[in-house]
N, C-alpha and C positions, 0 to 999 in steps of 0.2 A: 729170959730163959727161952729155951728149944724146946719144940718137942722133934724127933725124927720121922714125920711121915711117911708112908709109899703112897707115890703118885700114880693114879689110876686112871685120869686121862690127863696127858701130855700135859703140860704147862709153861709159860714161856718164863725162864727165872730173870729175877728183876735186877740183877746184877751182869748178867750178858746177854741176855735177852732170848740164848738159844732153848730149845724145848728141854724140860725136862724129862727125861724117855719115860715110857709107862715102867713099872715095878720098880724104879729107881727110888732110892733113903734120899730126901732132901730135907732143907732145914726149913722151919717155918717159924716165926715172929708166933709168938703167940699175944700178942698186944697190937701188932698191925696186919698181920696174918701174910704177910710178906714171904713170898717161896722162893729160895734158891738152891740150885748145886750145891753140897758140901764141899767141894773143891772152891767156890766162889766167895769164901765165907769169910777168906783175908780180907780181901776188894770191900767190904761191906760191913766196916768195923760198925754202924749203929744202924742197926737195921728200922729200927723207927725213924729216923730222917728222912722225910721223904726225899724222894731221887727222880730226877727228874727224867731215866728212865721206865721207869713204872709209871708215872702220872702220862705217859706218852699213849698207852694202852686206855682205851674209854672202858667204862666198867660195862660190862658185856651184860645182858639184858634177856629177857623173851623175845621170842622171833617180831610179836605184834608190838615192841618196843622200837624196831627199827621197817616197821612198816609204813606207807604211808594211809591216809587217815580215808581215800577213797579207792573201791577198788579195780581191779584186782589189787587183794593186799600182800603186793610181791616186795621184797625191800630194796631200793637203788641200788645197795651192791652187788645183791642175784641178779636185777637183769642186766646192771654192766656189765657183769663179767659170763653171763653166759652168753650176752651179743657178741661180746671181743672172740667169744671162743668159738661163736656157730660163726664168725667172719670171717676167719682166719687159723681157726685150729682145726679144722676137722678132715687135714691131711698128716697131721703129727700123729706119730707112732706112741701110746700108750696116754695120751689125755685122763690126766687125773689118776695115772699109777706110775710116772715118773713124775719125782718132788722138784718144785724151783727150789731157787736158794733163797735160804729161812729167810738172810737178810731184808731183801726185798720181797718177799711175801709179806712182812710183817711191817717195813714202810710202807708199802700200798696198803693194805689192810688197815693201817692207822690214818692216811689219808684219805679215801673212799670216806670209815665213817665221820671223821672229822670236817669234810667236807659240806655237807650241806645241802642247799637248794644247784651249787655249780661244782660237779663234782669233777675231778683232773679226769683228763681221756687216755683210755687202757690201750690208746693204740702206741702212745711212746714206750710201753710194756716190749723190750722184743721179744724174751724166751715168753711162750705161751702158758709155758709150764709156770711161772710165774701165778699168772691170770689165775688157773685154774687151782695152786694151792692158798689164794686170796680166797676163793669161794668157800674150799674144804675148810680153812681154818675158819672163818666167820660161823658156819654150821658146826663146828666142833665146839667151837667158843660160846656157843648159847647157852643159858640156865638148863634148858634144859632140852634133848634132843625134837630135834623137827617132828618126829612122831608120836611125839608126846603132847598133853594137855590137860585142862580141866576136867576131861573127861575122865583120865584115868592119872591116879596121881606116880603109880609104880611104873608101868608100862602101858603104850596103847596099844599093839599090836596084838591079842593073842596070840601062842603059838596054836592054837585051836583052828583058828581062820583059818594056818598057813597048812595044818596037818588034814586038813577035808580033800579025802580021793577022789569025791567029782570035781570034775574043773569049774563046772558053773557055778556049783553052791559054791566053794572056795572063793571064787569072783565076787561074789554076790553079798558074801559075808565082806571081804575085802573093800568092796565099796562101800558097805553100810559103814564099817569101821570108819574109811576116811570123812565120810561124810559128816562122820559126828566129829571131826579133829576142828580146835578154834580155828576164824576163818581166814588168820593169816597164814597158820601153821598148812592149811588145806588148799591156802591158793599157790603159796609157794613150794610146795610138795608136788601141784599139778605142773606148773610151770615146770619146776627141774626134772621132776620125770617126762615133761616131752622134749627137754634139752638129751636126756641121759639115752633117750630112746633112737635119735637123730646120731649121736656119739655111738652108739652100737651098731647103729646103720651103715657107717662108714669103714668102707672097707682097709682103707688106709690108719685107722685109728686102729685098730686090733683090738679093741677095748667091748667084747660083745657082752651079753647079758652077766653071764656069771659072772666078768673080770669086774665089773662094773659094782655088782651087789655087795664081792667084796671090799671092794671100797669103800664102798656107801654106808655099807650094813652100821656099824658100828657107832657111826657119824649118825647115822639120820633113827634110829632103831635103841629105843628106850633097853635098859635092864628091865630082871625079871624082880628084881627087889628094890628099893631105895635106896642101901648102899653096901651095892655090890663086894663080893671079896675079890683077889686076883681069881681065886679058881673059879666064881661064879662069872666071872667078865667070859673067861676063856671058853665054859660051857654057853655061853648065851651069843656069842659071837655065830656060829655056824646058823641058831635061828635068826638071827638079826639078820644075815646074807639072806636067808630064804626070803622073808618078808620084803627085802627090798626085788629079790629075783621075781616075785610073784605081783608084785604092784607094778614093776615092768613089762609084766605078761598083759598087764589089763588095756583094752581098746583105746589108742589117746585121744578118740569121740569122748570118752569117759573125761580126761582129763583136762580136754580141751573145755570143756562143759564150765569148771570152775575159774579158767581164765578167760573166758567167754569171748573175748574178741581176738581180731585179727593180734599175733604175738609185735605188731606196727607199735599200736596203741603202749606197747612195755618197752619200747627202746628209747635211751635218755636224747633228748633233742641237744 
């Protein structure tokens, strides 16, 4: 039996492997919990079988699940792919708000984690746009969003933090907040905000603070509830941009602090 869900963040259906768009009716197993297209549902006459497109996908984890065990606890695939990108992308026109193609987003993304101790090199990658929707989707793909943790099981960000009209106390709450985020969640949140900050730097990218938060917001920036409805995603979206707009404001003395060394010591040998 089916039940018909809405999909409320993207998901990749395991019968063609394309995303499922957000508020889209998809089918789901309810015995293997297996999601696809209603249009895919020929192709997939026993949805309990497994297929050996799904088992292709690792089952997606906490961020401190694909860390490594010393730190800074950044995970291989963040700093691969935002070396490939500080090498070689940061003359491309819109980084990380034009999409690669799904295909290969999703075979590197299953290679990178599948890889190991010797991971393949992002330089046979040619479109960059590639590179960097491998990154998005990995942080999409977590249990549960980068700004989130044991500290707070709903959301971590308050909108409170982000609503304080002095800039410093705002700062100041902002920093105490990350400070308490677990310490994979807070070393890889420092690290990509001084990649994100470098990407808005570049005049070439066109990609400056705001365009950036949008992006981000969503990906990296918990709900206000456990599970959310469409209308409450849609309301939470605009503070989600803010929190990330306002954590890009913060000093990268600040962020530098929790990846402590030279960014030398994070690129894969």
């Amino acid at each position: 039996s089916h039940s018909p869900p809405q999909v409320i963040r993207p998901e990749p259906c395991c019968v063609c492997g394309s995303r499922i768009r957000f508020g889209k009716t998809a089918i789901k197993c309810c015995q293997c919990q297996l999601l696809l297209h209603t249009k895919c549902r020929e192709q997939c006459p026993s949805l309990c079988t497994p297929r050996p497109h799904h088992h292709a996908w690792p089952p997606e984890g906490v961020l401190a699940d694909f860390a490594p065990s010393t730190p800074p606890l950044v995970p291989t695939l963040v700093v691969q792919c935002v070396t490939e990108v500080e090498t070689r992308g940061l003359t491309e026109t819109g980084l990380y708000r034009v999409p690669g193609t799904e295909q290969l987003v999703r075979e590197w993304k299953r290679k990178l984690l599948r890889a190991g101790g010797a991971p393949p090199a992002l330089s046979s990658v040619t479109d960059i746009h590639v590179v960097c929707g491998v990154l998005k989707d990995f942080l999409r793909g977590l249990k549960e969003p980068l700004g989130e943790g044991t500290v707070s099981p709903l959301t971590l960000f308050p909108g409170a933090a982000t609503d304080i009209p002095d800039a410093a106390a705002r700062d100041t709450a902002l920093r105490h907040v990350v400070s308490k985020l677990p310490p994979a969640n807070r070393d890889t949140l420092a690290f990509l905000m001084l990649h994100l900050l470098k990407v808005s730097h570049s005049p070439d990218c066109k990609m400056d603070v705001l365009n950036l938060s949008r992006v981000f917001g969503p990906t990296l920036v918990g709900h206000s509830s456990a599970n959310p409805t469409p209308l409450a995603i849609m309301e939470d979206t605009p503070r989600q941009c803010k929190v990330v707009a306002c954590l890009l404001s913060l000093p990268p003395n600040f962020w530098r602090g929790f990846v402590k060394t030279e960014q030398e010591n994070l690129v894969p040998v």
